[in-house]
N, C-alpha and C positions, 0 to 999 in steps of 0.2 A: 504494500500500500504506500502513495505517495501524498502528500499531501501538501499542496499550492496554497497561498496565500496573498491576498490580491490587499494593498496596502490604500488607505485613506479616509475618509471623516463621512460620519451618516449623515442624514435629511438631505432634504430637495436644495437647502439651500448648498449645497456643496457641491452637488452635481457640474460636472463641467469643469470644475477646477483643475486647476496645475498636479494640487496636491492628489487628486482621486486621479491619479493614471493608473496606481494601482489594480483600484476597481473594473476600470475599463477592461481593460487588458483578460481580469477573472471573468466579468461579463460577456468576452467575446467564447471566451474560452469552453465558459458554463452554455453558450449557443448552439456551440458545436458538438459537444461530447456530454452534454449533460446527462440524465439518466433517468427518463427519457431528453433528450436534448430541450434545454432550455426551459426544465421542470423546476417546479416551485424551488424554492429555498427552504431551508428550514431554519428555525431558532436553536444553534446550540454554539457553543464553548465561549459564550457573547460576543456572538457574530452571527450569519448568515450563510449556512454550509449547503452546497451541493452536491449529490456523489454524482461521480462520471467514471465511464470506462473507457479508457481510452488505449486503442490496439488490446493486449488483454492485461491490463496493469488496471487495477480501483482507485480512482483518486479521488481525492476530496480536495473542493475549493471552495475556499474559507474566505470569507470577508468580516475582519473585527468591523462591528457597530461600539467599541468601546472609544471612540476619536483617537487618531493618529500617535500621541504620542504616550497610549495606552496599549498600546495593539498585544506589546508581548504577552498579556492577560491571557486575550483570546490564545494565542502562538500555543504556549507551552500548556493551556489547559487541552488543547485536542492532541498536541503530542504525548503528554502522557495519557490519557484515556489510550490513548492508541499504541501506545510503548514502542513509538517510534524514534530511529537513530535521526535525528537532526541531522546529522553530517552527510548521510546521501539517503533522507527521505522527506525532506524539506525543503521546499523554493518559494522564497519571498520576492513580491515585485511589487516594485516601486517608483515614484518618481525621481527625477534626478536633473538638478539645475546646471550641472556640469558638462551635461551633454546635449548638443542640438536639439531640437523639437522633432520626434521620430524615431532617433537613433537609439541604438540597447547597447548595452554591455551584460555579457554573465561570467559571475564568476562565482568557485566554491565559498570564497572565505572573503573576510575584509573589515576593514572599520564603519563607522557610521557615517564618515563624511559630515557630521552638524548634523546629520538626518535623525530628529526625537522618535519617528517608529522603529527606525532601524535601531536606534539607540536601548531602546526599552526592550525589543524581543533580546539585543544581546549579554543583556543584564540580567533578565528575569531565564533564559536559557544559561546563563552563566559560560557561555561561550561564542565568538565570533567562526563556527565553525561549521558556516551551513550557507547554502545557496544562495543569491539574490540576481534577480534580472529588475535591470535599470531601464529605467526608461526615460528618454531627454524630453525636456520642456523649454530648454533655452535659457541660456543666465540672467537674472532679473535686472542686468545694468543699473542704473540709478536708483531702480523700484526699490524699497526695503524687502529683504528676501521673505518675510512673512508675510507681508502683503501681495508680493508678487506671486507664493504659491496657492496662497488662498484666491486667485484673482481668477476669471474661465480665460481658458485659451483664445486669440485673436483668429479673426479668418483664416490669415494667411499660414498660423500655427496650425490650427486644428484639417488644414491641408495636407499640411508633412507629418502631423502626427496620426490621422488613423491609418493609414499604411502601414507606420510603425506599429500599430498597436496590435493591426493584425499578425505582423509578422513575427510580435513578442508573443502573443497566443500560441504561432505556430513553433515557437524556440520551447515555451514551456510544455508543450504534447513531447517533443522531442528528448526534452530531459525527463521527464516520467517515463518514456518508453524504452530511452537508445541509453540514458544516463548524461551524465554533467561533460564528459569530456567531447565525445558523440556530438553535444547543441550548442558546446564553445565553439568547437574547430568551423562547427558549419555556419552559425549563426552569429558571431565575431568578427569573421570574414567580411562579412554582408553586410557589418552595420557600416551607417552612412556618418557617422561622427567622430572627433575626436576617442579617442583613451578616457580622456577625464581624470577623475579621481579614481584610488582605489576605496569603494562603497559599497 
C-alpha cells in the first residue's frame, strides 16, 4: 500500500490558490484512479481520503483539512493506522515558490525549504526521510511570500500550471507503481524549471 498526500488549506475560500497545488494535483489524481474513479471522499485521519488502485498497487490519497501548517497530524495519523514505512510508502506534494509555474521536482528526502506543511509532517514523522513532488508557482518577487501563496494563480500562470499539474498526477501513479527512482529518472528529465531548492 502507498499512500499520496496532496498538501494545502480547506474551504472555498482557498481554492485556487498558490498554496492548494497540492490538492490539485490529488484531485486530478483521485479523477483518474479513484475507486470507482472520482468517488466520494471520505472523512478520516483529519482529512479527506480516497482509495484508488492504481496498475495493481492500493493507494490512498489523502488530503489534510487540518490547514497547511498542520498537515503532519493528518500525515502520521494514516501512516500509523496503516504501519506504513514512510521512507518508500509515502509521497507528499506540494507547492513550491522556487520553481517556475508548472515545473516539478521529486525527490526521496530533503528539508522544508521555509515550507510550514513540509515542516510539521517532518517533525511530527520525526524524520526528513520520505518523498515529496514539488510543484512551481513562481517566486513571489516583491509580493510578501505569505500573501503571494495565499493569493489564486494569474491567467497566464494557471496556463503553464495545469499541464504541470497533470503531469505531477502522472509522476505520482509512476512512483506508487514503478517506485521513487523509476519517476525521478523519467519525470526530472521532463521538468521544465530550474533545480531550485533542495525541498
Amino acid at each position: 500500500m502507498r499512500l499520496v498526500v496532496g498538501l494545502g488549506n480547506p474551504g472555498i475560500e482557498h481554492q485556487g490558490t498558490r498554496h492548494n497545488a497540492g490538492f490539485e494535483v490529488l484531485d486530478r489524481l483521485a479523477r483518474r484512479c479513484g475507486d470507482p474513479p472520482g468517488g466520494a471522499a471520505k472523512s478520516r485521519f483529519a482529512g479527506l481520503l480516497v482509495e484508488a488502485r492504481i496498475g495493481d498497487e492500493r493507494v490512498l490519497l489523502l488530503k489534510p483539512t487540518t490547514f497547511m501548517n498542520l498537515s503532519g497530524a493528518s500525515v502520521l495519523e494514516a501512516v500509523r493506522f496503516h504501519k506504513l514505512d514512510a521512507v518508500t510508502d509515502l509521497l507528499v506534494v506540494t507547492d513550491d515558490f522556487s520553481l517556475p509555474c508548472g515545473a516539478m521536482r521529486l525527490r526521496g528526502q530533503g528539508g522544508d525549504g521555509g515550507h510550514n506543511g513540509l515542516a510539521d509532517i517532518t517533525r511530527r514523522l520525526g524524520s526528513d526521510q520520505w518523498a515529496r513532488l514539488r510543484v512551481g508557482v513562481d517566486p513571489p518577487g516583491r509580493v510578501p511570500t505569505e500573501r503571494y501563496v495565499l493569493g489564486v494563480f494569474t491567467p497566464e500562470q494557471r496556463e503553464r500550471l495545469d499541464p504541470g499539474l497533470d503531469e505531477a498526477a502522472e509522476a505520482a501513479a509512476c512512483w506508487a507503481t514503478e517506485g521513487l527512482e523509476v519517476a525521478m529518472n523519467r519525470f526530472n528529465r521532463r521538468g521544465v524549471g530550474a533545480p531550485g531548492k533542495e525541498a
